[in-house]
C-alpha positions in Angstrom: -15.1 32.5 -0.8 -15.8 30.4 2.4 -14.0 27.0 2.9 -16.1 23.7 2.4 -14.1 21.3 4.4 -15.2 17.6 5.8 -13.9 14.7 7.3 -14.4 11.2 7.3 -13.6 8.5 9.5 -14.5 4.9 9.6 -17.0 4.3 11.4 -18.6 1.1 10.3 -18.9 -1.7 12.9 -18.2 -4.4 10.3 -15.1 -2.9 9.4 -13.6 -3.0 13.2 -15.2 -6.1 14.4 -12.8 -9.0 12.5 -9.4 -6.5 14.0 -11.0 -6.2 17.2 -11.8 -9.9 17.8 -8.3 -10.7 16.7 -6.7 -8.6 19.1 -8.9 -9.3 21.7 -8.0 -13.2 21.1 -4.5 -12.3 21.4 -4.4 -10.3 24.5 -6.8 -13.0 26.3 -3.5 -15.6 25.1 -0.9 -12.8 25.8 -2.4 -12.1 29.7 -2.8 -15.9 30.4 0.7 -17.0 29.0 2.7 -14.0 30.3 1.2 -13.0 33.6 -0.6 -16.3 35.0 1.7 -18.8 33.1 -1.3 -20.9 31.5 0.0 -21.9 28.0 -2.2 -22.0 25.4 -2.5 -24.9 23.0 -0.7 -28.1 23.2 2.0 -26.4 21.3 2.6 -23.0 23.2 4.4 -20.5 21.2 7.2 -19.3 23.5 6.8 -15.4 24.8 8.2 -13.2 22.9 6.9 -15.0 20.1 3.5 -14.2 21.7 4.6 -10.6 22.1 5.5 -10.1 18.3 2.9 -11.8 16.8 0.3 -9.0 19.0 2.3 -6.7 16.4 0.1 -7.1 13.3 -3.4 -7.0 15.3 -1.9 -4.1 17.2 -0.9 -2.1 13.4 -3.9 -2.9 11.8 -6.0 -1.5 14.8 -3.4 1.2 14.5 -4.5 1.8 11.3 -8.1 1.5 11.1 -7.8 4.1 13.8 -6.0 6.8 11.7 -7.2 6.4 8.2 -9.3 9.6 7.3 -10.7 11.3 3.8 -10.4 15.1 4.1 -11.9 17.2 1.5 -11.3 21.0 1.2 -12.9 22.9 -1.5 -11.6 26.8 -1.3 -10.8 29.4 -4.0 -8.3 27.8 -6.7 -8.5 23.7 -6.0 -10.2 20.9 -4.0 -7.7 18.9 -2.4 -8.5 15.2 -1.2 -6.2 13.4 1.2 -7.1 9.6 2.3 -4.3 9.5 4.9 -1.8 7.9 5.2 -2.6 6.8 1.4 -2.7 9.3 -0.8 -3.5 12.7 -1.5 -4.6 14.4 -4.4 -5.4 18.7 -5.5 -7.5 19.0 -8.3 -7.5 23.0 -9.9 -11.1 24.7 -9.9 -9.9 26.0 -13.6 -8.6 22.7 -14.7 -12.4 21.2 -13.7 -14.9 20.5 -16.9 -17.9 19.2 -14.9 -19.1 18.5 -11.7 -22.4 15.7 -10.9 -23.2 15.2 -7.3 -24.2 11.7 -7.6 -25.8 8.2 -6.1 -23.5 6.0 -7.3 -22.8 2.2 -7.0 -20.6 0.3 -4.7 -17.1 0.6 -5.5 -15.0 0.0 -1.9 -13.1 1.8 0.4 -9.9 3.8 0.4 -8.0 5.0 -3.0 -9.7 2.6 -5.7 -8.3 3.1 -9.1 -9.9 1.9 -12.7 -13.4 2.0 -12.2 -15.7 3.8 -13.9 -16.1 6.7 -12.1 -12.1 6.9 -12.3 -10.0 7.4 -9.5 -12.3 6.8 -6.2 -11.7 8.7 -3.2 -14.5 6.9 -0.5 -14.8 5.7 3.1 -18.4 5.0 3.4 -22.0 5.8 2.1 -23.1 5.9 -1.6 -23.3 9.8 -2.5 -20.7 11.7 -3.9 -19.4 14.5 -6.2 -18.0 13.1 -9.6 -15.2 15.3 -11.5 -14.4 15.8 -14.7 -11.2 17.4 -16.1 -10.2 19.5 -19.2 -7.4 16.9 -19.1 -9.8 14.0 -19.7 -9.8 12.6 -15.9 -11.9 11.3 -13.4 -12.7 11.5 -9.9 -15.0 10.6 -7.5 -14.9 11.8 -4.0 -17.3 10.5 -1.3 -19.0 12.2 0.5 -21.9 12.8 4.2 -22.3 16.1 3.6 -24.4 16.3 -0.1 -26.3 19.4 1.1 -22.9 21.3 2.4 -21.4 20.7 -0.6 -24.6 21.9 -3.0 -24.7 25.1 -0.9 -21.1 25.4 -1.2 -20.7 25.0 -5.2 -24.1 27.2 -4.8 -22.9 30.2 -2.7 -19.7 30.1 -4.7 -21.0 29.8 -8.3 -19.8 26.4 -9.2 -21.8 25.0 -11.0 -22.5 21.4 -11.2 -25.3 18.5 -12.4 -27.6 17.1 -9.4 -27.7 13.5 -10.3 -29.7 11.9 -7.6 -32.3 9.9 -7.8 
């Protein structure tokens, strides 16, 4: 059985632009302040309190940065990891039905409670919904719909096409 296997980074512009400008705003402050001694404001925050408040911008670029879905399909179970979140292995024996679907917009990340169950999704509007013997629900996003139809193909999965 081969491997199926993708990952996903974001990638959105509209995602990094609000981080980015932050940042950007405080390192414009930070280099005026620090090297050329212009304070900024009529109540200039002292150095190091400049320096730590760069610490959150910093993180969340961090962050953005290092946040990735992986999806691997093989043999026995698909595992899902949204790093540094969660992670998540579903059994291939456990599975009662699988829909690659259009579905609705329902966020980013690990989203929990919607109707598609537990939502594994970093961008884009196709994915492959899971059902289990145990009664649960996933839904993993996904950019690859025609890997993934050749995969459960080539492998004899078998599963409901459900776009439109």
């Amino acid at each position: 059985m081969k491997v199926f296997k993708e990952l996903q980074k974001i990638t959105q512009w509209y995602i990094w632009i609000i981080p980015i400008c932050v940042f950007l705003i405080w390192l414009t402050a930070f280099i005026a302040q620090v090297f050329f001694n212009i304070e900024i404001g009529t109540k200039p925050a002292s150095n190091m309190e400049l320096t730590l408040l760069g610490i959150l911008p910093t993180m969340i670029l961090i962050l953005l940065s290092q946040i990735k879905l992986t999806t691997i399909i093989n043999i026995e179970k698909i595992k899902i990891s949204l790093f540094p979140f969660c992670t998540q292995e579903i059994k291939l024996n456990d599975i009662l039905d699988v829909d690659i679907l259009k579905y609705d917009f329902v966020g980013f990340g690990c989203r929990f409670g919607t109707k598609y169950g537990v939502v594994y999704n970093l961008k884009g509007n196709l994915g492959c919904y899971i059902k289990t013997k145990q009664g649960k629900h996933f839904l993993l996003g996904t950019q690859k719909v025609e890997a993934l139809k050749n995969h459960f193909n080539e492998n004899e999965i078998s599963y409901n096409l459900r776009i439109k």
